[in-house]
ZADOFI-161364 format. One record per residue (C-alpha): residue number from 1; chain; residue in three letters; x, y, z. Coordinates in Angstrom, 2 decimals. Example, Ala and Ser with C-alpha at 12.3 -4.5 7.8 and 13.67 -1.06 7.14 Angstrom:
{pt 1, 'A', 'Ala', {12.30, -4.50, 7.80}}
{pt 2, 'A', 'Ser', {13.67, -1.06, 7.14}}
***
This chain:
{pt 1, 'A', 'Unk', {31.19, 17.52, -31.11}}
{pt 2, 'A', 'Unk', {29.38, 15.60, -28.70}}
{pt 3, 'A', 'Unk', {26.25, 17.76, -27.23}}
{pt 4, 'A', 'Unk', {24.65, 16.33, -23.99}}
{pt 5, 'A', 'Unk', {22.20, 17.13, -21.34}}
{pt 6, 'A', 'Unk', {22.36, 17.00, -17.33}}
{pt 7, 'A', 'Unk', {19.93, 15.07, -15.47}}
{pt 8, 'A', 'Unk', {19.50, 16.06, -11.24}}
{pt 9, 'A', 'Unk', {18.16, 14.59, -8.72}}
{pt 10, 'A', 'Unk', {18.21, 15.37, -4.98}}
{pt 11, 'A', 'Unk', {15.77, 13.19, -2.43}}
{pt 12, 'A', 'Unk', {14.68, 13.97, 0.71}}
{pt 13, 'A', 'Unk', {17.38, 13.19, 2.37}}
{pt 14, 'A', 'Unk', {19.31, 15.92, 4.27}}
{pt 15, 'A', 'Unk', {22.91, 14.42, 3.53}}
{pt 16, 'A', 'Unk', {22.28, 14.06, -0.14}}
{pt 17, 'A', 'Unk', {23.77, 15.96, -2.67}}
{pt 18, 'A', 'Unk', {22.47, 19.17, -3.65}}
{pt 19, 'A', 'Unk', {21.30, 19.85, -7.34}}
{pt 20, 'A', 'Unk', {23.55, 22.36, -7.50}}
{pt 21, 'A', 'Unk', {26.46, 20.66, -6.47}}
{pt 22, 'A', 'Unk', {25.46, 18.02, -8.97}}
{pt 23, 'A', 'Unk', {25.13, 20.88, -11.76}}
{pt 24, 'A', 'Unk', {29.01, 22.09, -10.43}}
{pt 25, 'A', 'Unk', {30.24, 17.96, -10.56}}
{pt 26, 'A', 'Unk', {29.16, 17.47, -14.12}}
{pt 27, 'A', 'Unk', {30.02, 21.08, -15.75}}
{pt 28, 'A', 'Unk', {33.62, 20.11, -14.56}}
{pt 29, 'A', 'Unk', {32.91, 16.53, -16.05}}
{pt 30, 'A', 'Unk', {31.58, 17.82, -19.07}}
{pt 31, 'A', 'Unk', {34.67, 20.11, -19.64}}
{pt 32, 'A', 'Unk', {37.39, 17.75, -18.86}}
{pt 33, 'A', 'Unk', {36.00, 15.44, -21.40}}
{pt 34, 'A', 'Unk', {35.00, 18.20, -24.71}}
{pt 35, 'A', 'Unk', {31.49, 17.62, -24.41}}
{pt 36, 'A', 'Unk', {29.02, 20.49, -24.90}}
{pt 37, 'A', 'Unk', {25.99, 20.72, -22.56}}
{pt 38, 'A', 'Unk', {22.42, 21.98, -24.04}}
{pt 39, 'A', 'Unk', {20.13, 21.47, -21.42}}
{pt 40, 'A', 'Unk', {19.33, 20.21, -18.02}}
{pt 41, 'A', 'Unk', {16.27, 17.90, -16.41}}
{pt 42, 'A', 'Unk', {15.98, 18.24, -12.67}}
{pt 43, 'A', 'Unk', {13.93, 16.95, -10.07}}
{pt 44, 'A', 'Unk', {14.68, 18.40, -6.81}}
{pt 45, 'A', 'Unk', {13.75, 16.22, -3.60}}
{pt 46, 'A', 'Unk', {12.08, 13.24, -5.44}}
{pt 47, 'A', 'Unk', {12.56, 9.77, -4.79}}
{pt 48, 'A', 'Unk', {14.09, 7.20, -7.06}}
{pt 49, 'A', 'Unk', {11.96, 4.59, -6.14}}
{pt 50, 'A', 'Unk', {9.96, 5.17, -9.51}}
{pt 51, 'A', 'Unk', {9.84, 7.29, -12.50}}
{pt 52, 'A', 'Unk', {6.79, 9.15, -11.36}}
{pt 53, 'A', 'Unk', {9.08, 12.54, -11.74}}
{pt 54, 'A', 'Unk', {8.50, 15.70, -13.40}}
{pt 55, 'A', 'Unk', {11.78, 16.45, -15.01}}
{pt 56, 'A', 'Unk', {12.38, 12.61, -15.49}}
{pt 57, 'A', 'Unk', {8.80, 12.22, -17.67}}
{pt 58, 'A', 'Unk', {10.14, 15.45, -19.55}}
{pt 59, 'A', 'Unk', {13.13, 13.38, -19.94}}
{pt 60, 'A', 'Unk', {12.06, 10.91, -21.59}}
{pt 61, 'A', 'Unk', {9.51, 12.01, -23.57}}
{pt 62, 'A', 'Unk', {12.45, 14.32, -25.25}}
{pt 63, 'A', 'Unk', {14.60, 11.04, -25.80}}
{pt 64, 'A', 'Unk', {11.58, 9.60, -27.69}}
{pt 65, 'A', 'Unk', {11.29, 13.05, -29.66}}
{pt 66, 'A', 'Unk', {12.57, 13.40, -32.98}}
{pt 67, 'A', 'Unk', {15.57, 15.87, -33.69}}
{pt 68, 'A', 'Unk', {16.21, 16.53, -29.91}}
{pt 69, 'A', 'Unk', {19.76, 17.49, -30.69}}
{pt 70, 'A', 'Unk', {21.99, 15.49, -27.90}}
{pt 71, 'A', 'Unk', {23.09, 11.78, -27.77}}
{pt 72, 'A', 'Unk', {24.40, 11.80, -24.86}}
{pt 73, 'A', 'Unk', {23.53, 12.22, -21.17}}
{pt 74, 'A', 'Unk', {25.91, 13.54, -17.83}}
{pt 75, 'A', 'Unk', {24.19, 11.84, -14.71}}
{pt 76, 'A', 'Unk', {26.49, 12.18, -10.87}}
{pt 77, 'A', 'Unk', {26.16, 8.71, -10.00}}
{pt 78, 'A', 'Unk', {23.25, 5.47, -10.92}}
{pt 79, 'A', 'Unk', {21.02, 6.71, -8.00}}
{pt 80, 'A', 'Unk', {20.17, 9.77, -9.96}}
{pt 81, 'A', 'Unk', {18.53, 7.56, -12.37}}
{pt 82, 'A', 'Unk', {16.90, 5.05, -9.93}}
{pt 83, 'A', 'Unk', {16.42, 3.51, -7.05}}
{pt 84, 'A', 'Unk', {15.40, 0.54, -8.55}}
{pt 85, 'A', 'Unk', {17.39, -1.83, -10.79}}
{pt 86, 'A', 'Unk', {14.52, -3.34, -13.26}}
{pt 87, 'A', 'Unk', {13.36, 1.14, -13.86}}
{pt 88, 'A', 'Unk', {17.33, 1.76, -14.29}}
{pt 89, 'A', 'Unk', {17.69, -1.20, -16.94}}
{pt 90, 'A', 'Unk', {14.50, -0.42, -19.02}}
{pt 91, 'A', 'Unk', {15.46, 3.39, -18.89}}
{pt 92, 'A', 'Unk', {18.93, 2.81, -20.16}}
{pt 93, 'A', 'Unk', {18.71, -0.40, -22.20}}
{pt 94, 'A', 'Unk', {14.91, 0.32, -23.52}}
{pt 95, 'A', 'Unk', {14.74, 4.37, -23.72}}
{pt 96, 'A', 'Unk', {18.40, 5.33, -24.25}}
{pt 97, 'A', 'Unk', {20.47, 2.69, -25.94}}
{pt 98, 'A', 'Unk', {18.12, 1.80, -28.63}}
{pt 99, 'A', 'Unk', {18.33, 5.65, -29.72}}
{pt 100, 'A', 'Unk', {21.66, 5.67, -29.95}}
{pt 101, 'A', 'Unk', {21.67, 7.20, -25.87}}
{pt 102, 'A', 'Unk', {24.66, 7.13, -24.12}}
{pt 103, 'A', 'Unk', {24.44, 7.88, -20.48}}
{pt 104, 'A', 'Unk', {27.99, 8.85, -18.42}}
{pt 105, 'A', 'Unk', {28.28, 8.71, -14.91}}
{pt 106, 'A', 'Unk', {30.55, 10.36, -13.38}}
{pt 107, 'A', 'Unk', {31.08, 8.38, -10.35}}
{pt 108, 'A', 'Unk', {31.96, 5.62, -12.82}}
{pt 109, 'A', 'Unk', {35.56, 6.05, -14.46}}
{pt 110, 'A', 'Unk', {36.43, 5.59, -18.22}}
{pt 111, 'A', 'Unk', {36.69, 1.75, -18.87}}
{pt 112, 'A', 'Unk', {36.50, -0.61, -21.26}}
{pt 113, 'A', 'Unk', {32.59, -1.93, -21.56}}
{pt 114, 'A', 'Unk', {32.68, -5.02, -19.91}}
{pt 115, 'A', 'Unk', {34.14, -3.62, -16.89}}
{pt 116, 'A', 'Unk', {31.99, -0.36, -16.76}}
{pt 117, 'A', 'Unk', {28.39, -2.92, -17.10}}
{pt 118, 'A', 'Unk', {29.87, -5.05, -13.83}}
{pt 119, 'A', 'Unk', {30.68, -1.68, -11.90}}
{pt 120, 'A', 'Unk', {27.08, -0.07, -13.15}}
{pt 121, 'A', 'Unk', {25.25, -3.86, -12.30}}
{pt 122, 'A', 'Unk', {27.33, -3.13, -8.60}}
{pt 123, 'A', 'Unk', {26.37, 0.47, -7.94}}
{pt 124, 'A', 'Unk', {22.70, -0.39, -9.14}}
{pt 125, 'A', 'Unk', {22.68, -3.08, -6.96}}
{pt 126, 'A', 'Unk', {23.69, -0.99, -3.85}}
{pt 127, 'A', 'Unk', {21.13, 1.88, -4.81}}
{pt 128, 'A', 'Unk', {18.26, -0.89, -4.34}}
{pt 129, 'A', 'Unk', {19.96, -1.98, -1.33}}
{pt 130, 'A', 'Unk', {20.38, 1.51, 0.60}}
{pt 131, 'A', 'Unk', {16.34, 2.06, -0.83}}
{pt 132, 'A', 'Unk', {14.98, -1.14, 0.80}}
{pt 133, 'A', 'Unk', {16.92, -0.38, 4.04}}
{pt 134, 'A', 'Unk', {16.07, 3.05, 3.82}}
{pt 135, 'A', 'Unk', {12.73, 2.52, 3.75}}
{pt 136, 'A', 'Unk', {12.32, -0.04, 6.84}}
{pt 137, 'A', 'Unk', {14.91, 2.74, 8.81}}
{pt 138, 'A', 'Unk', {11.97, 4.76, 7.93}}
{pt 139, 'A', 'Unk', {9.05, 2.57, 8.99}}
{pt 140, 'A', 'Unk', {10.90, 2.17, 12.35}}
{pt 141, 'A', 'Unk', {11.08, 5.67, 12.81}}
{pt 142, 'A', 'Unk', {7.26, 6.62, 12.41}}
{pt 143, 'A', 'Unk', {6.29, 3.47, 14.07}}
{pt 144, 'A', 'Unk', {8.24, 4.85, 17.31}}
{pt 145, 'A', 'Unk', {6.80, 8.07, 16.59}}
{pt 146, 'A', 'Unk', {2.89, 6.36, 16.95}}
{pt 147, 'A', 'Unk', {4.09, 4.68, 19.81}}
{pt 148, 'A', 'Unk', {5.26, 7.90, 21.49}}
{pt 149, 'A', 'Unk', {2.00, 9.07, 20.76}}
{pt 150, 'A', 'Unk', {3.02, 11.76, 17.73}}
{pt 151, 'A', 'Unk', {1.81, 11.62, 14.59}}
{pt 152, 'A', 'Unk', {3.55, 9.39, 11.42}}
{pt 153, 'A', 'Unk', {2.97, 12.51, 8.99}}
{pt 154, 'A', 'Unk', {0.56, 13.63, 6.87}}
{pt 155, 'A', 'Unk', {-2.63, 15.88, 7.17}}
{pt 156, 'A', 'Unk', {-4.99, 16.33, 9.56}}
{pt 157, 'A', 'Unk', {-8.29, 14.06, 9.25}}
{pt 158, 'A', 'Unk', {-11.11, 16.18, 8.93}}
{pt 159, 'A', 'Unk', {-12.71, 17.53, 12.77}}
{pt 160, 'A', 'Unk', {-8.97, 17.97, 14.06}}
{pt 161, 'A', 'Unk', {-6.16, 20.01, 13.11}}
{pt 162, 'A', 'Unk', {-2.42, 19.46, 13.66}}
{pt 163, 'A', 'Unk', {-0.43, 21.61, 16.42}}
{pt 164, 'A', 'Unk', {3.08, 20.98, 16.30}}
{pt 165, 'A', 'Unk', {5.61, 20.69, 19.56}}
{pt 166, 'A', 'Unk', {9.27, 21.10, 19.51}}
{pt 167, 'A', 'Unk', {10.87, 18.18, 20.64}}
{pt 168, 'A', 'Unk', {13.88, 19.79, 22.17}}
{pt 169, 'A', 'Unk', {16.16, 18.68, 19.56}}
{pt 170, 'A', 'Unk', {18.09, 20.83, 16.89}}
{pt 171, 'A', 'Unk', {19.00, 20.02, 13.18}}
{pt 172, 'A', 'Unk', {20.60, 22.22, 10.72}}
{pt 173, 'A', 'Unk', {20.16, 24.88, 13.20}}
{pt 174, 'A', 'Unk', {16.44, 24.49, 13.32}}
{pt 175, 'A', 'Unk', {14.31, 23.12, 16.26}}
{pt 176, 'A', 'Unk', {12.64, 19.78, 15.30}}
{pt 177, 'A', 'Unk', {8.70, 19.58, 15.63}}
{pt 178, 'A', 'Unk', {6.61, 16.69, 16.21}}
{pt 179, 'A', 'Unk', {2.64, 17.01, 15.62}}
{pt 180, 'A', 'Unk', {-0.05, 16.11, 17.93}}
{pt 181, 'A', 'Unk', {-4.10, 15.66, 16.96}}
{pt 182, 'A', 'Unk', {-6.58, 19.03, 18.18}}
{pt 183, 'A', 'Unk', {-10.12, 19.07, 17.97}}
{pt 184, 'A', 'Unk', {-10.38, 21.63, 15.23}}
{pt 185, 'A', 'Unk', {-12.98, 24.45, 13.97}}
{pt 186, 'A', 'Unk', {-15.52, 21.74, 12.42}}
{pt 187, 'A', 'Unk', {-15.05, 19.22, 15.22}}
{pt 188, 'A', 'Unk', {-18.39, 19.02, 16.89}}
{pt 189, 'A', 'Unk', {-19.85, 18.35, 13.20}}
{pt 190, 'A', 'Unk', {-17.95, 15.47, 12.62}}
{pt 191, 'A', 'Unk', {-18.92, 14.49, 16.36}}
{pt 192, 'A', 'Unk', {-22.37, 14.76, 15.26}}
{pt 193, 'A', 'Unk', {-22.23, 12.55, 11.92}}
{pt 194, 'A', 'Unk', {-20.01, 9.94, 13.18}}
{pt 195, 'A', 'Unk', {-22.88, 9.78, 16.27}}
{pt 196, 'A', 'Unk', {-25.33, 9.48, 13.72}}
{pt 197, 'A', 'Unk', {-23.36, 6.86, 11.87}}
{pt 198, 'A', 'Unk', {-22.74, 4.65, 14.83}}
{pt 199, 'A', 'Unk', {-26.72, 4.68, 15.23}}
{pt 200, 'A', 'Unk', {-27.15, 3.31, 11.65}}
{pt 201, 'A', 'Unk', {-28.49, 6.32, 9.75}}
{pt 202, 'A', 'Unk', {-27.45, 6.34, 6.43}}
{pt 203, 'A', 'Unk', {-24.87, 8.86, 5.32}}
{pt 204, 'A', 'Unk', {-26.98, 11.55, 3.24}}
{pt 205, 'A', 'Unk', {-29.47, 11.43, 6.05}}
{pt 206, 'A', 'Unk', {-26.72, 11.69, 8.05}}
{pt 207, 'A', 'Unk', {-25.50, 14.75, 6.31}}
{pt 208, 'A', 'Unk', {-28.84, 16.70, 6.49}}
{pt 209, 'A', 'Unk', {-29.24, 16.20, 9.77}}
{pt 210, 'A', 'Unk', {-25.52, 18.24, 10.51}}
{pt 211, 'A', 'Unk', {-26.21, 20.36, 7.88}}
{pt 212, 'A', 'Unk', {-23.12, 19.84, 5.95}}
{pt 213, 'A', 'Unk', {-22.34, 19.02, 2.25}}
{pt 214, 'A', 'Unk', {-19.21, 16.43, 2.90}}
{pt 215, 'A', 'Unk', {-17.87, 14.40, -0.79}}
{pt 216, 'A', 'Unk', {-18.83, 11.18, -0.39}}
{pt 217, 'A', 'Unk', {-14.92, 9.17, -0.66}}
{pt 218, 'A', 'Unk', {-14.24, 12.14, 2.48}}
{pt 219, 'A', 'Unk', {-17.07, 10.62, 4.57}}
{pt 220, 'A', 'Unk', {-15.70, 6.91, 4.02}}
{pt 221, 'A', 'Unk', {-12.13, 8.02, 4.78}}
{pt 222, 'A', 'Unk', {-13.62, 9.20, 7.90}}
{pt 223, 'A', 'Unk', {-15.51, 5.91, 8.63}}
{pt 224, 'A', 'Unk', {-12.15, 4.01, 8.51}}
{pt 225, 'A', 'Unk', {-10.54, 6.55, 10.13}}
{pt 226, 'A', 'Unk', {-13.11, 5.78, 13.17}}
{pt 227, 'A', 'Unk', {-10.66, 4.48, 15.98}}
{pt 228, 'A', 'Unk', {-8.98, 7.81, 15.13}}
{pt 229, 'A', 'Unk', {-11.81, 10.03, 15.86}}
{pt 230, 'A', 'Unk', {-11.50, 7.77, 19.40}}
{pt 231, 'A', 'Unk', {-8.86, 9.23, 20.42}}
{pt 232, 'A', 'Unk', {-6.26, 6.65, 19.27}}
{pt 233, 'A', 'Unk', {-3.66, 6.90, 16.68}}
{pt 234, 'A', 'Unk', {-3.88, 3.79, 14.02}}
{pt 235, 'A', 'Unk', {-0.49, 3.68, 11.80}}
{pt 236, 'A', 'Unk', {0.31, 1.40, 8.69}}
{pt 237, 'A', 'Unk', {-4.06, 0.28, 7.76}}
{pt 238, 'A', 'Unk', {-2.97, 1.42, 4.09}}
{pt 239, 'A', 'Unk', {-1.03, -1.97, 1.90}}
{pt 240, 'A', 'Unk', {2.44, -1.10, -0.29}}
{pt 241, 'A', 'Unk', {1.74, 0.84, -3.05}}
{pt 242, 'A', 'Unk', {3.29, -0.91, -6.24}}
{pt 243, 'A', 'Unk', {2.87, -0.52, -10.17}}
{pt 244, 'A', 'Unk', {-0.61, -1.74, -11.06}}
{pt 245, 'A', 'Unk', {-2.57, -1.72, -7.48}}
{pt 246, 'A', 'Unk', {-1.18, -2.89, -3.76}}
{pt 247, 'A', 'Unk', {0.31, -5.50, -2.35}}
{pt 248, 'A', 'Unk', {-1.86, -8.31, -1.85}}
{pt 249, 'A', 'Unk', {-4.06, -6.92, -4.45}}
{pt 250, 'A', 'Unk', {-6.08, -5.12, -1.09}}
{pt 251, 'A', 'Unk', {-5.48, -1.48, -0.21}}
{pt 252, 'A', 'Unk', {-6.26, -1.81, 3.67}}
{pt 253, 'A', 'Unk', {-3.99, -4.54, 5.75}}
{pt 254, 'A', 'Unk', {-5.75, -6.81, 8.18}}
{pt 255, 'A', 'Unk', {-6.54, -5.11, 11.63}}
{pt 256, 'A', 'Unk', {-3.68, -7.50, 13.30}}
{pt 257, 'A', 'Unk', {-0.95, -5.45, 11.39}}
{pt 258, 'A', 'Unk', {-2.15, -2.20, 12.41}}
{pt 259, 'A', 'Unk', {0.06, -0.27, 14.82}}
{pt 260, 'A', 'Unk', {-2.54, 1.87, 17.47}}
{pt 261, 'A', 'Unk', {-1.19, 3.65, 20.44}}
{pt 262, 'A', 'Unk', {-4.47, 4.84, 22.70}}
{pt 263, 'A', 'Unk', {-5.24, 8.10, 24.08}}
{pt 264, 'A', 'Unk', {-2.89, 9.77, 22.20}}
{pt 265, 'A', 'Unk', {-5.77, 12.98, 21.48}}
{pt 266, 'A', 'Unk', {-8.81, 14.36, 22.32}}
{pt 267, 'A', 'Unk', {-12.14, 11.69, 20.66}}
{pt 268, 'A', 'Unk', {-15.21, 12.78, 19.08}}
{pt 269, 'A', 'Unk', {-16.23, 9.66, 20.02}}
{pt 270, 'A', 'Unk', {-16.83, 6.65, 21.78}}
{pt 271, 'A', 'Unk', {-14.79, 3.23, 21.80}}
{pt 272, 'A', 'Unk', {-18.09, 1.29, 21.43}}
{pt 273, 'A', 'Unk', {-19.19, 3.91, 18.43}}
{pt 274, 'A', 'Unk', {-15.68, 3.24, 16.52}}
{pt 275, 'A', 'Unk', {-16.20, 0.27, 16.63}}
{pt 276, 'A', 'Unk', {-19.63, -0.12, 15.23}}
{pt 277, 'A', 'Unk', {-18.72, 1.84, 12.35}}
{pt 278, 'A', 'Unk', {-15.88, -0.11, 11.99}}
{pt 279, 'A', 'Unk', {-18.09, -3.21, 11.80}}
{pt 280, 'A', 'Unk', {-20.17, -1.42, 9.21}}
{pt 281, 'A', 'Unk', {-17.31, -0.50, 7.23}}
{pt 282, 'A', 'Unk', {-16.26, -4.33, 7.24}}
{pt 283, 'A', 'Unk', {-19.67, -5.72, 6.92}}
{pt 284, 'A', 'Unk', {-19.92, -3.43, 3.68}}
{pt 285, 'A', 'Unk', {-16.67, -4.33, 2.11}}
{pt 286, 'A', 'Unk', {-17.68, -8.50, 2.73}}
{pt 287, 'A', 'Unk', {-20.93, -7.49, 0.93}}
{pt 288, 'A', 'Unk', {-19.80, -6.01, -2.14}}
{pt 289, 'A', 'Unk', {-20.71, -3.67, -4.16}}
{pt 290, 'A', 'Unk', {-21.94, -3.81, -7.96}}
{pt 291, 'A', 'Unk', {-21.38, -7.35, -9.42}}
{pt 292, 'A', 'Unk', {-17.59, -7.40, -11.55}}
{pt 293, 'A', 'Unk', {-18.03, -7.18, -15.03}}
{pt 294, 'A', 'Unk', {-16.66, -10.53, -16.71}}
{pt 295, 'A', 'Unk', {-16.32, -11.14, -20.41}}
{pt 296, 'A', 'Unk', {-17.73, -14.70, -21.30}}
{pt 297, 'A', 'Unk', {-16.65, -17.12, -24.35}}
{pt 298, 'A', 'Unk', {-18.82, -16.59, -27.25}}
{pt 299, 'A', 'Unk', {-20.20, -13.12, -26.17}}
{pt 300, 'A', 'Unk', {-21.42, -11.12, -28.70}}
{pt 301, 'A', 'Unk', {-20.94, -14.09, -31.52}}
{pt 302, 'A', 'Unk', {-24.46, -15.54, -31.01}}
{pt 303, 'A', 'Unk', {-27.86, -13.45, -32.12}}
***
């Protein structure tokens, strides 16, 4: 008897298919071909850009287990997995088919093994394909959105809150929103340590002089976030995330590749005060901080 689990995954994308539908695809699958299902993983609206999942992880740390019960595992279609040749390869070659793993898809029919590897290496290929352009659909979008002068996503920096518009338009029978910046309920603080930044008071002098008690990696987000608290909205200062760091080995891009739309919101600030902080920000970062640590030949050998 073969026993297998079900692994589900549904992104973020509206027109993708549902986990449930998925469970309903591969229950049919699963009876059409004898096999007995004894379990499920499911991540529901994650990407498959990586493997940094919840029910993926408990995935795979079940494959590594001992006595786990099932050899076999019902995916919909090679975008479940990934989104991402080189993560789809290690997880099937490296994870699954060294334990004895098989993995059916039921988008891909029953063949003989050299044709199913060139249809998988096809539909793998395509997943990494519709990812990329995907992603730079995506980029487009919330660069038009800055540009408009709406927000790109994500939270409020601290001293404004978000207050969302409708835009007019209507999907799945819900208005759509776009967010704009407003001064919110601890606004006139931040006025007042930014102010006392721009001057060149240190930060925990700074701080006592507001009266506040402010982490200190908040207060530097703030600093870079200066031209913000300006009134302008700055879009795409943070590098690619990839495994091991950023691109470039730098989390900030260069100024030049920043996308800023002005007067987009009400500033806490000056220009000419961004701006200085700004320049104290960068005249930090040239500085340095604490000397890197290096190893040297011979260290440690020599008394």
């Amino acid at each position: 008897m073969i026993r297998a689990v079900l692994y589900l995954r549904s992104s973020k994308d509206r027109s993708d298919v549902s986990i449930d539908a998925q469970r309903r695809a591969l229950a049919e699958l699963a009876k059409a071909r004898g096999i007995t299902v004894v379990g499920e993983y499911a991540d529901a609206v994650e990407s498959g850009k990586d493997d940094d999942r919840p029910g993926f992880q408990s995935l795979i740390r079940d494959i590594r287990a001992q006595g786990r019960g099932w050899d076999h595992i019902l995916v919909l279609d090679t975008a479940r997995v990934a989104r991402r040749r080189a993560l789809a390869i290690i997880f099937e070659e490296h994870e699954c088919k060294r334990r004895g793993i098989r993995i059916i898809y039921k988008s891909l029919p029953e063949s003989d093994p050299i044709t199913e590897m060139l249809l998988k290496s096809i539909l793998q290929a395509m997943d990494e394909w519709h990812s990329l352009t995907s992603r730079v659909k995506g980029l487009a979008g919330m660069a038009e959105n800055v540009r408009q002068g709406w927000r790109a996503g994500g939270r409020a920096p601290r001293g404004y809150r978000l207050l969302h518009e409708a835009t007019g338009a209507v999907r799945d029978g819900q208005p759509v929103t776009k967010s704009k910046l407003v001064p919110g309920d601890d606004a006139l603080q931040v006025r007042a340590y930014l102010g006392h930044r721009a001057r060149g008071i240190k930060r925990a002098r700074a701080l006592e002089l507001v009266g506040v008690q402010w982490p200190v990696t908040s207060l530097l987000e703030m600093e870079r976030n200066a031209l913000v608290y300006a009134g302008h909205t700055s879009w795409n200062r943070s590098a690619e995330r990839i495994e091991g760091g950023y691109a470039g080995s730098e989390k900030w891009r260069p100024r030049s590749e920043w996308v800023i739309q002005k007067n987009t919101h009400e500033a806490l600030i000056t220009d000419e005060e961004a701006e200085t902080i700004l320049a104290a920000v960068e005249a930090k970062k040239r500085g340095g901080g604490a000397p890197a640590r290096r190893t040297y030949l011979l260290a440690g050998l020599l008394m």
